[in-house]
Each structure stands twice: as C-alpha cells, then as structure tokens.
N, CA, C and O of each residue as an XYZ file, in Angstrom:
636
protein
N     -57.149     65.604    -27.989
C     -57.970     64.850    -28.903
C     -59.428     65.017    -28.496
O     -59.947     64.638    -27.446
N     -59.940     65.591    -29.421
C     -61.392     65.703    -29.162
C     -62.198     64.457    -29.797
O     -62.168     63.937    -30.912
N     -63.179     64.111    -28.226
C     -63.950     62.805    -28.085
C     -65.540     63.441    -28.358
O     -65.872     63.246    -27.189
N     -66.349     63.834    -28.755
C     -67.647     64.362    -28.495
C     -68.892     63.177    -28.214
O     -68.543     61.997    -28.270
N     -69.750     63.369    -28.036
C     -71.080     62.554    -27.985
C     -70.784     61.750    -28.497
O     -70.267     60.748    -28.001
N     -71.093     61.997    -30.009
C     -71.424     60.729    -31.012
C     -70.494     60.053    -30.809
O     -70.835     58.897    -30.561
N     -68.881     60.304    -30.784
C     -67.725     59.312    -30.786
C     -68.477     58.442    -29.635
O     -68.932     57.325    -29.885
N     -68.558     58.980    -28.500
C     -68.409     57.651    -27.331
C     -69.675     57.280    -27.471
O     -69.886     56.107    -27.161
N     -70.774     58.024    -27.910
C     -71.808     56.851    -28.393
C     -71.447     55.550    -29.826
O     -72.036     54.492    -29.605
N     -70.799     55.548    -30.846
C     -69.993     54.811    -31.415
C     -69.404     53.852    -30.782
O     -69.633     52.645    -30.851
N     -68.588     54.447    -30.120
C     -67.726     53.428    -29.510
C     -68.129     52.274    -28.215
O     -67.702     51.154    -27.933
N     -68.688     52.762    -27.893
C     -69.776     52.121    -26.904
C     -70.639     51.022    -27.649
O     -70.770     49.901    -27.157
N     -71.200     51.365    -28.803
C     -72.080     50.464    -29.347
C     -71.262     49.529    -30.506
O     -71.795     48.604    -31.119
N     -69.820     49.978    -30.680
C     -68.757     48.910    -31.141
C     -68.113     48.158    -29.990
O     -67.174     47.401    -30.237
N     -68.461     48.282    -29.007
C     -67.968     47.342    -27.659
C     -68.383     46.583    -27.487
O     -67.777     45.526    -27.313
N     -70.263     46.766    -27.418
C     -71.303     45.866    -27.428
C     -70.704     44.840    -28.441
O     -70.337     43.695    -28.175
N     -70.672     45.568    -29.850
C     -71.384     44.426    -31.390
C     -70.002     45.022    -32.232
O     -70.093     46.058    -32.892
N     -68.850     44.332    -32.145
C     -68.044     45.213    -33.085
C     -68.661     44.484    -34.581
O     -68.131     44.837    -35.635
N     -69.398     43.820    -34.600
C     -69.657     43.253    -36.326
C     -71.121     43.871    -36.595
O     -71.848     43.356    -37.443
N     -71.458     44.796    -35.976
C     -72.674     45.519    -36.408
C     -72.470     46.632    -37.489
O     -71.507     47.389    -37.375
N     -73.111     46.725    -38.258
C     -73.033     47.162    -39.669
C     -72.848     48.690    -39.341
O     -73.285     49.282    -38.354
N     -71.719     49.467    -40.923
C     -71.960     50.456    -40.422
C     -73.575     51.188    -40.840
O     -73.785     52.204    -40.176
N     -74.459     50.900    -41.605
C     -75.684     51.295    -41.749
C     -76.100     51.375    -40.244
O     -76.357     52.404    -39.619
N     -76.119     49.834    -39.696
C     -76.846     50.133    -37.837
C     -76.050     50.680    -37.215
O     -76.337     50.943    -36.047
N     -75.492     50.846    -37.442
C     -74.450     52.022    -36.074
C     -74.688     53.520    -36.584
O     -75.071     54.391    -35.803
N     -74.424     53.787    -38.024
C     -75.063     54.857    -38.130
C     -76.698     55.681    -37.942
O     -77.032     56.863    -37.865
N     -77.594     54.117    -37.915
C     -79.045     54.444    -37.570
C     -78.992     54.832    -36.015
O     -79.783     55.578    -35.438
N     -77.965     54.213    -35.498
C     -78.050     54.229    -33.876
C     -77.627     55.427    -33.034
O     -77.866     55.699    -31.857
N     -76.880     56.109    -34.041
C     -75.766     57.698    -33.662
C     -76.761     58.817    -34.049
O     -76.779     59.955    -33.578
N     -77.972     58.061    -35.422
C     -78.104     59.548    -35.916
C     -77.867     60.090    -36.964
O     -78.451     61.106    -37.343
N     -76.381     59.107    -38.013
C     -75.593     59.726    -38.890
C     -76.401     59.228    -40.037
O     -77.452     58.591    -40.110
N     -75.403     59.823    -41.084
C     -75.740     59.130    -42.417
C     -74.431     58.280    -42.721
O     -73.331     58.800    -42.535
N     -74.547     56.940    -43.200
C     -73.699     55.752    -43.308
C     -72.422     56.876    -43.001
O     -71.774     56.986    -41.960
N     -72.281     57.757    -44.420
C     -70.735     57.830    -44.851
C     -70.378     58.802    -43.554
O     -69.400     58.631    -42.827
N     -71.165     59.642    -43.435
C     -70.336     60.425    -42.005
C     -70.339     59.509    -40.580
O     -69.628     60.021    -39.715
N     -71.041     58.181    -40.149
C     -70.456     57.212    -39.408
C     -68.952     56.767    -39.822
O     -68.025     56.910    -39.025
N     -68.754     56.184    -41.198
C     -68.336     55.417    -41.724
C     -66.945     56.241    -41.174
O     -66.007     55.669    -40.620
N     -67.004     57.552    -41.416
C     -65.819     58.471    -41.928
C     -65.293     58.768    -40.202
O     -64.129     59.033    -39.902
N     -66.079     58.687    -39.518
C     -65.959     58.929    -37.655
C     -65.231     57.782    -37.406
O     -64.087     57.961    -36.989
N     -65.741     56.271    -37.610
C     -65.046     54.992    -37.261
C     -63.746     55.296    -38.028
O     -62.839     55.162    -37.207
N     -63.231     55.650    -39.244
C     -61.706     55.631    -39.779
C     -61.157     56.768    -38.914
O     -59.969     56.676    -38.604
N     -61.913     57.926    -38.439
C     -60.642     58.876    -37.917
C     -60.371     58.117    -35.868
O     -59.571     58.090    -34.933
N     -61.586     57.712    -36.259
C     -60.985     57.002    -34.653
C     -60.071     55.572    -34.494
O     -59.628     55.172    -33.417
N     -59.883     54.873    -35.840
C     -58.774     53.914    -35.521
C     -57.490     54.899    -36.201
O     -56.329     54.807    -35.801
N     -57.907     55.805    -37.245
C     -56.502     56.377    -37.570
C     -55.772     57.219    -36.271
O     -54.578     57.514    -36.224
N     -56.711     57.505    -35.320
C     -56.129     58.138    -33.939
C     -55.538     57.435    -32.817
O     -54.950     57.810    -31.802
N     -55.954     55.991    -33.425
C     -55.677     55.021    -32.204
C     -56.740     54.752    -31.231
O     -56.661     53.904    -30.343
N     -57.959     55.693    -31.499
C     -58.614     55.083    -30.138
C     -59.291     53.802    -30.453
O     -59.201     52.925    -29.595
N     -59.889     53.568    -31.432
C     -60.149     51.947    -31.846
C     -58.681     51.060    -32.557
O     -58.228     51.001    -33.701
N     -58.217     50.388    -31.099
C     -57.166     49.879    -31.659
C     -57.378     48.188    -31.976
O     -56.546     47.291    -32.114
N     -58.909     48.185    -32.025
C     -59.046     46.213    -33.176
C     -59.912     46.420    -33.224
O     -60.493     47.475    -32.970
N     -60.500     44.853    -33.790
C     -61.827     44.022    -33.351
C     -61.400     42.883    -32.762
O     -60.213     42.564    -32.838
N     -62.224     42.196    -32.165
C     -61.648     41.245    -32.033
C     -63.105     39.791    -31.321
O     -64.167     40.067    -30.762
N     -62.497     38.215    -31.684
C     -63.725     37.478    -31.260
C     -63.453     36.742    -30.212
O     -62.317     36.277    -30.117
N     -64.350     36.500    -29.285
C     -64.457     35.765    -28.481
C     -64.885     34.088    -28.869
O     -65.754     33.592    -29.587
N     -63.989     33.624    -28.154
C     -64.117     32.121    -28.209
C     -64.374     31.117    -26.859
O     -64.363     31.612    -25.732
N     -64.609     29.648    -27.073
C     -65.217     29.254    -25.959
C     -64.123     28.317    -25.331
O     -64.000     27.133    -25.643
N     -63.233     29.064    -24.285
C     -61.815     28.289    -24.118
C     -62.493     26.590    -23.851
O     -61.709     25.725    -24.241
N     -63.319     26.252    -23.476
C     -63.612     24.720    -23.142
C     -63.494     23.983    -24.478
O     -62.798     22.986    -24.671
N     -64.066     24.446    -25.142
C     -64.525     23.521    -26.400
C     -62.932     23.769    -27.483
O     -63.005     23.572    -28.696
N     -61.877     24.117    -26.955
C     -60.326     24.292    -27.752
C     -59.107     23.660    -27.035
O     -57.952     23.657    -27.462
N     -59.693     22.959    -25.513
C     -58.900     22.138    -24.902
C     -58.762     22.444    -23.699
O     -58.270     21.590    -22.962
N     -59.102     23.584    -23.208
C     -58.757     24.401    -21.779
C     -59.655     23.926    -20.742
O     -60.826     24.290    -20.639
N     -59.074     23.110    -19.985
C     -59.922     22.508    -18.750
C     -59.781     23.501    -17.571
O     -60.775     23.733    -16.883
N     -58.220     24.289    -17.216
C     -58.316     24.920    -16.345
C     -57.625     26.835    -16.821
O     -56.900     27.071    -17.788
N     -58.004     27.603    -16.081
C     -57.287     28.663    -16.229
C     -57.135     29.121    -14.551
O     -57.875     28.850    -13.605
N     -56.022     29.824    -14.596
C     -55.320     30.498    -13.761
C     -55.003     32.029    -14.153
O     -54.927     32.567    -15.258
N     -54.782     32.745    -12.304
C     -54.160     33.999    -12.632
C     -52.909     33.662    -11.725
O     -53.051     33.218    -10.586
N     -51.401     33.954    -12.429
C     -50.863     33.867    -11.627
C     -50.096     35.584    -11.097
O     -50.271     36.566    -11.817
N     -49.286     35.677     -9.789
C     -48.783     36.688     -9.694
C     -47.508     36.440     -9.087
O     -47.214     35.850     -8.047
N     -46.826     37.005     -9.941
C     -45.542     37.080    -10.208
C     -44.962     38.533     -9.490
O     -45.460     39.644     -9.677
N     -43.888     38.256     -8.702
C     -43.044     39.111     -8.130
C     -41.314     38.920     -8.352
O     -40.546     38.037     -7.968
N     -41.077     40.301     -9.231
C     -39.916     40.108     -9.293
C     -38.439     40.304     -8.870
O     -38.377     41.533     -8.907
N     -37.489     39.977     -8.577
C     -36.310     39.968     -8.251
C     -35.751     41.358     -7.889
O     -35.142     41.540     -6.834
N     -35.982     42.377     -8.831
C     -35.527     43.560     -9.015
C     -36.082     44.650     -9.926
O     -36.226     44.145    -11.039
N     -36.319     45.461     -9.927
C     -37.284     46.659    -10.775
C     -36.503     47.136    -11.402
O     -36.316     48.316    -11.107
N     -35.915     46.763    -12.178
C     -34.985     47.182    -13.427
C     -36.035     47.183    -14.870
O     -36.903     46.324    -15.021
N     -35.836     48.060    -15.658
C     -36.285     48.175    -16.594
C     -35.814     46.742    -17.478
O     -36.797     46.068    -17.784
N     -34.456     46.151    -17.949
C     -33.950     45.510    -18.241
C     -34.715     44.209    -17.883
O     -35.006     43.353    -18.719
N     -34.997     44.142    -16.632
C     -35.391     42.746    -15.490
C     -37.260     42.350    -16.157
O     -37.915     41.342    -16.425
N     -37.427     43.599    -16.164
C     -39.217     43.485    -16.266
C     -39.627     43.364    -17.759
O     -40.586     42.728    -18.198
N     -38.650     44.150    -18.511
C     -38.180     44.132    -20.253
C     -38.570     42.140    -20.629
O     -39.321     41.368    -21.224
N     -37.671     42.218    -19.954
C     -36.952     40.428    -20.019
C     -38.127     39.538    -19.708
O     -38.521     38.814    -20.623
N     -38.793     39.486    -18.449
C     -39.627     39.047    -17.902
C     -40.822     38.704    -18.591
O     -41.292     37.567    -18.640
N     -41.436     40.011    -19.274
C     -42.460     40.601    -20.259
C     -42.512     39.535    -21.124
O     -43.383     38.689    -21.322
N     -40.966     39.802    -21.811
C     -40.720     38.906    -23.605
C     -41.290     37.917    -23.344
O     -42.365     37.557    -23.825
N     -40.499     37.236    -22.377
C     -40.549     35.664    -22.027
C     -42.185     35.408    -22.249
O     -42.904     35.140    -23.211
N     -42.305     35.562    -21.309
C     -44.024     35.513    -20.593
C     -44.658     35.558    -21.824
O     -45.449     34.633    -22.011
N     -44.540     36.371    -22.721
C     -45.694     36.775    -23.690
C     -45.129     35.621    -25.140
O     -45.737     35.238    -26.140
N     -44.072     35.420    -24.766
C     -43.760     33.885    -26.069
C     -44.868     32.924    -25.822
O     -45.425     32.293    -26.720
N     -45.213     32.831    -24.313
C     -46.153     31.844    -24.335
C     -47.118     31.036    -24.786
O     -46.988     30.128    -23.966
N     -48.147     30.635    -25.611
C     -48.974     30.370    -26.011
C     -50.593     29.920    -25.413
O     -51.737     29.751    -25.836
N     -49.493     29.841    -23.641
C     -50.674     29.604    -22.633
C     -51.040     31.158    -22.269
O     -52.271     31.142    -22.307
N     -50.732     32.180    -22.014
C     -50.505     33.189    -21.857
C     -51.613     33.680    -22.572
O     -51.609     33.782    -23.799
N     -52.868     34.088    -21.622
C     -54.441     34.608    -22.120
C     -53.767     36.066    -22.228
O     -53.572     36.539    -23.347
N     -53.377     36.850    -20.957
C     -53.177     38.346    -20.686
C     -52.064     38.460    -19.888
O     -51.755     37.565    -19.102
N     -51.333     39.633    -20.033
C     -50.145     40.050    -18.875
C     -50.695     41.509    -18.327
O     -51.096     42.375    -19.105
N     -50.658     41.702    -16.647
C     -50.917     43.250    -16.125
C     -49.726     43.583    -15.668
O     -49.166     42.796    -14.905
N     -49.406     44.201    -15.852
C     -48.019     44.975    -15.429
C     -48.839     45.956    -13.956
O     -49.457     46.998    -14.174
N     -48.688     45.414    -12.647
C     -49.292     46.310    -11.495
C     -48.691     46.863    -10.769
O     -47.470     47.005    -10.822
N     -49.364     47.252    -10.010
C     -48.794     47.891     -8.798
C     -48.879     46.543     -7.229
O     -49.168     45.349     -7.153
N     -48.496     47.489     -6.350
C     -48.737     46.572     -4.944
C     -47.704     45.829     -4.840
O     -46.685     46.155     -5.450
N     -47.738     44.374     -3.849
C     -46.900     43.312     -3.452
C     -46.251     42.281     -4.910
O     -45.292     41.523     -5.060
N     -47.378     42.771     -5.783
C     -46.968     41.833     -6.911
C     -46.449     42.876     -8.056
O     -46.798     44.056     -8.037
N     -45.747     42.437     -8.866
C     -45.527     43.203    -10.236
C     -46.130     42.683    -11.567
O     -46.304     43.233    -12.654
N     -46.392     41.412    -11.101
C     -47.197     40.924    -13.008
C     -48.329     40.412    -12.221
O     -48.122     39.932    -11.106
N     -49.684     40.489    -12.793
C     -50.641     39.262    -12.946
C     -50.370     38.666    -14.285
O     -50.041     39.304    -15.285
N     -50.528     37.486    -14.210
C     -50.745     36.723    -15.490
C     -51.841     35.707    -15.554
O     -52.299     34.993    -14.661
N     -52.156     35.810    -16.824
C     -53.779     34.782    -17.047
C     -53.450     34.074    -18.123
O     -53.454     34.322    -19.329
N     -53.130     33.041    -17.404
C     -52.863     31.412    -18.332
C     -54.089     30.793    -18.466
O     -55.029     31.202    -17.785
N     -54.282     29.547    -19.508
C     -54.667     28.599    -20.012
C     -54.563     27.569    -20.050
O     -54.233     27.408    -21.225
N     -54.599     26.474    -19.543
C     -53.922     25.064    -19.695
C     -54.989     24.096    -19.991
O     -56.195     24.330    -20.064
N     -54.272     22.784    -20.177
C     -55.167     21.979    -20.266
C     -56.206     21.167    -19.345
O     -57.362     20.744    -19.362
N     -54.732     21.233    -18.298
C     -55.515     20.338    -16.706
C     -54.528     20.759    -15.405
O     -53.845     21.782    -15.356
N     -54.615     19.747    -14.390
C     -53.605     20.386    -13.555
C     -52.064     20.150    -13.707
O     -51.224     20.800    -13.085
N     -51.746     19.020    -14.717
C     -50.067     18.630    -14.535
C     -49.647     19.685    -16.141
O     -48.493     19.944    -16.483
N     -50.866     20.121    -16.872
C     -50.156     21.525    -17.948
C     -50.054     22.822    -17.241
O     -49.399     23.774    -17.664
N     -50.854     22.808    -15.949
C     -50.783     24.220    -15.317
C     -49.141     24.455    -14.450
O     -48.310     25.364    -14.422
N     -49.285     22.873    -13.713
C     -48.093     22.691    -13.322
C     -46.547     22.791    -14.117
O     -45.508     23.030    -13.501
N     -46.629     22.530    -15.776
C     -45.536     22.811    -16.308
C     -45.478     24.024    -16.558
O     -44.383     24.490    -16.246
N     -46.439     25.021    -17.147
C     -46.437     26.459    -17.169
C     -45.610     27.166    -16.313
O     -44.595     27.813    -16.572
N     -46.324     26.908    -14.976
C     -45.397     28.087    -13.659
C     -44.270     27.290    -13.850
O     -43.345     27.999    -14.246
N     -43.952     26.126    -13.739
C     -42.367     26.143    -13.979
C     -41.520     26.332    -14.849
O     -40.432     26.766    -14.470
N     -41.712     26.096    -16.172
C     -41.061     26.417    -16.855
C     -41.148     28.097    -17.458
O     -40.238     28.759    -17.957
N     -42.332     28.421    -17.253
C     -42.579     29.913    -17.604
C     -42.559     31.479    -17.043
O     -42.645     32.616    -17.507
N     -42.356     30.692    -15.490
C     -42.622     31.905    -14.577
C     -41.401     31.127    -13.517
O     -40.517     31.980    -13.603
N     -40.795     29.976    -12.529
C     -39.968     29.865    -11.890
C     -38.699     29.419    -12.261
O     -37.868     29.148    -11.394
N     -38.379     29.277    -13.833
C     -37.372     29.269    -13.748
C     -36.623     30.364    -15.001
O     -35.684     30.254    -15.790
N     -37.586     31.391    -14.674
C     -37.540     32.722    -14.970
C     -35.999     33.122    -13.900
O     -36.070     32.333    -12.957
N     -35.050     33.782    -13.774
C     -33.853     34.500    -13.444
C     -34.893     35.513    -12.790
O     -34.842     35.682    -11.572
N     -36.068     36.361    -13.747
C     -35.787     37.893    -12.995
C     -37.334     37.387    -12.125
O     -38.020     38.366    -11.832
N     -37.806     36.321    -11.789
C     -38.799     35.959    -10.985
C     -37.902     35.520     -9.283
O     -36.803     34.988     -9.129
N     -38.723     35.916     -8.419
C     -38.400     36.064     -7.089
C     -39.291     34.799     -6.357
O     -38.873     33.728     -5.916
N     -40.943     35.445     -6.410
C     -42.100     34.591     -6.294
C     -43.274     34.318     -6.808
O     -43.879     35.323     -6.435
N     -43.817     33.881     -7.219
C     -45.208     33.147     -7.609
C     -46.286     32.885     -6.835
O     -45.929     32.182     -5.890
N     -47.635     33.170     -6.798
C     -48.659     32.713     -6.398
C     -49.408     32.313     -7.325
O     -49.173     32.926     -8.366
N     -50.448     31.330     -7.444
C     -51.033     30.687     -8.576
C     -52.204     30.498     -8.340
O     -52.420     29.363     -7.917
N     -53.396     31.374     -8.468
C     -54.648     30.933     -7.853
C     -55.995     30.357     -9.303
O     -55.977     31.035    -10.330
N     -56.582     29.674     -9.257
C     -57.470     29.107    -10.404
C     -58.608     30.083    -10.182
O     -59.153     30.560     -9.186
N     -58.766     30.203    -11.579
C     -59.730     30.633    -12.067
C     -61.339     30.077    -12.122
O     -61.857     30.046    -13.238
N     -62.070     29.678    -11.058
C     -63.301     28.956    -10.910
C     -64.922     29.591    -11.986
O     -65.930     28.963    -12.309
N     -64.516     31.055    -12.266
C     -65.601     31.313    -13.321
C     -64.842     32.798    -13.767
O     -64.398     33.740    -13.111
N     -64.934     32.495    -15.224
C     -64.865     34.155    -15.947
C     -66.147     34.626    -16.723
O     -66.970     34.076    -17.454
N     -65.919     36.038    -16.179
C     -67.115     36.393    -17.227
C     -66.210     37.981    -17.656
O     -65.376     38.462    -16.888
N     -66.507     38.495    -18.744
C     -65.969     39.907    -19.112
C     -66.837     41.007    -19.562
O     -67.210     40.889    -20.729
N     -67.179     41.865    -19.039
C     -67.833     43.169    -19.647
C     -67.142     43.649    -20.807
O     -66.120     44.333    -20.836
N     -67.755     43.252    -21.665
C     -67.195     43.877    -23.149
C     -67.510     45.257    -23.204
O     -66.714     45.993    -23.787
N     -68.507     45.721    -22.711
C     -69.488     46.966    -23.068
C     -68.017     48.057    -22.686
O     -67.138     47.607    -21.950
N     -67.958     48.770    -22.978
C     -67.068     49.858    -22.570
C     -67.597     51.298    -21.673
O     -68.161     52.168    -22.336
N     -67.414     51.512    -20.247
C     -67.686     52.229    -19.726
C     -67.149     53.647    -19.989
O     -66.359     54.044    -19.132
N     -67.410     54.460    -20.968
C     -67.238     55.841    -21.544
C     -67.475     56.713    -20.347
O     -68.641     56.516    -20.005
N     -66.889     57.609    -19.533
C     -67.530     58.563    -19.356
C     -67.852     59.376    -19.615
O     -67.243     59.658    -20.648
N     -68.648     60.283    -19.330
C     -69.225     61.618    -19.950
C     -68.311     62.484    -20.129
O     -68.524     63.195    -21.111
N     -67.205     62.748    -19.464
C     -66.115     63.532    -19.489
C     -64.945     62.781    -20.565
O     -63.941     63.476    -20.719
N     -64.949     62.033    -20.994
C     -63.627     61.476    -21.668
C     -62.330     61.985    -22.116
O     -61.133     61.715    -22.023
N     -63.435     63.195    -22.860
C     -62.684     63.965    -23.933
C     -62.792     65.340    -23.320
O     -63.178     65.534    -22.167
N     -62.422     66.291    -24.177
C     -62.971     67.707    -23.888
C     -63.875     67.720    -24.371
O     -63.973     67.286    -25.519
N     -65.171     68.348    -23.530
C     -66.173     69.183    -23.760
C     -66.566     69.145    -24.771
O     -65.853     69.528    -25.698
N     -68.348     68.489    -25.086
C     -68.800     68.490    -26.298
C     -69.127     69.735    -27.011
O     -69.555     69.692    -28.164
C-alpha cells in the first residue's frame, strides 16, 4: 500500500482536527478540495482512516476515578483469552483493552464512579473471571493523550 507525502501529511493534520474542513485540509496539503476530498475516501476505503471520533470530559459524565488494571491469565489458550476479551469488552466501564506482552497479558482502562464502583468492577469483571489468574489495579492520578499521530517518514514505500 502506497503511503506518499501528502497522505501522511493528511493524516497527521486529521489527528490534530478530524472536524477540519475538507477546503482547510486541502489548503494545508496543497490540493484542490476534490483531489483532497478523493485521497481522504481512498484512505478510509483502505482502512487506514478507520473513524473519527470525540473526546469527552470523563469528570463532568460521572467518573471520579479511573484505573489501569492488569490482568494475568490462567492459561494462553486462544479459547481462554477469546473468552476473557468478550467479557471484558461487555463492560461499559471498560475505557480500552491491550492485549500485551510481559508478566501481564491484558491492561485494562476502566472508569468508575468512586472507590466502592472501582471495587465492584475488578470483582465482578476481572476476578471472578474463570480464565483470570491475577489482577493488579493501579489508579490513574492524571491522563493526558497525544492525539497528533506520529507518521514516520518511512511509513509507506518510497515517495
């Protein structure tokens, strides 16, 4: 799949501002609207823009605390981690799941309200999970996220 300049300049400046017009994104690449316009459709029809999406202010929707927890499981069965996954992601507290490497096999990034909703979460969501072994549960004291997308120069093949 060929990535050239302009794509990861695009995409970069839809990381920043995904609600920036395509007129300013095309002033910003260089293009004319419709050949921006026509670059942004072949890059979600390829999959590499796979949303948009908005940020919200977890305080002001009820969320007093967040957590990452890490989860280690029982057994590395496809079946076991399959299972594990579903569960986990029914959640509604459930910000993100990482499927990792190392001592742990899941991070997970919950939401709760305070400490006795954080406390029902890991139990009912993560320890009395079957394919869960152990749990660590550490709070989340500040998030911040780089939206910007770090492109490298190499991404693709060769401009």
């Amino acid at each position: 799949m060929k990535i050239d300049r302009t794509d990861r300049e695009i995409l970069a400046l839809l990381t920043k501002n995904a609600r920036i017009s395509n007129k300013a994104l095309a002033d910003r690449v260089g293009l004319a609207p419709s050949s921006c316009h026509e670059r942004v459709l072949k890059l979600r029809a390829r999959g590499v823009l796979r949303g948009f999406h908005a940020e919200v202010d977890p305080a002001l929707l009820g969320v007093g605390l967040q957590a990452m927890v890490a989860i280690r499981l029982r057994q590395h069965s496809r079946d076991s981690v399959d299972a594990f996954r579903a569960a986990v992601l029914e959640r509604a507290e459930v910000v993100a799941l990482y499927h990792v490497t190392g001592a742990d096999d899941f991070l997970v990034h919950v939401a709760a309200r305070d400490a006795d909703h954080l406390r029902e979460i890991t139990l009912s969501a993560f320890t009395e999970q079957p394919e869960v072994a152990h749990i660590e549960t550490r709070l989340i004291f500040e998030h911040a996220r780089r939206w910007e997308l770090a492109i490298p120069p190499q991404a693709g093949p060769a401009d």
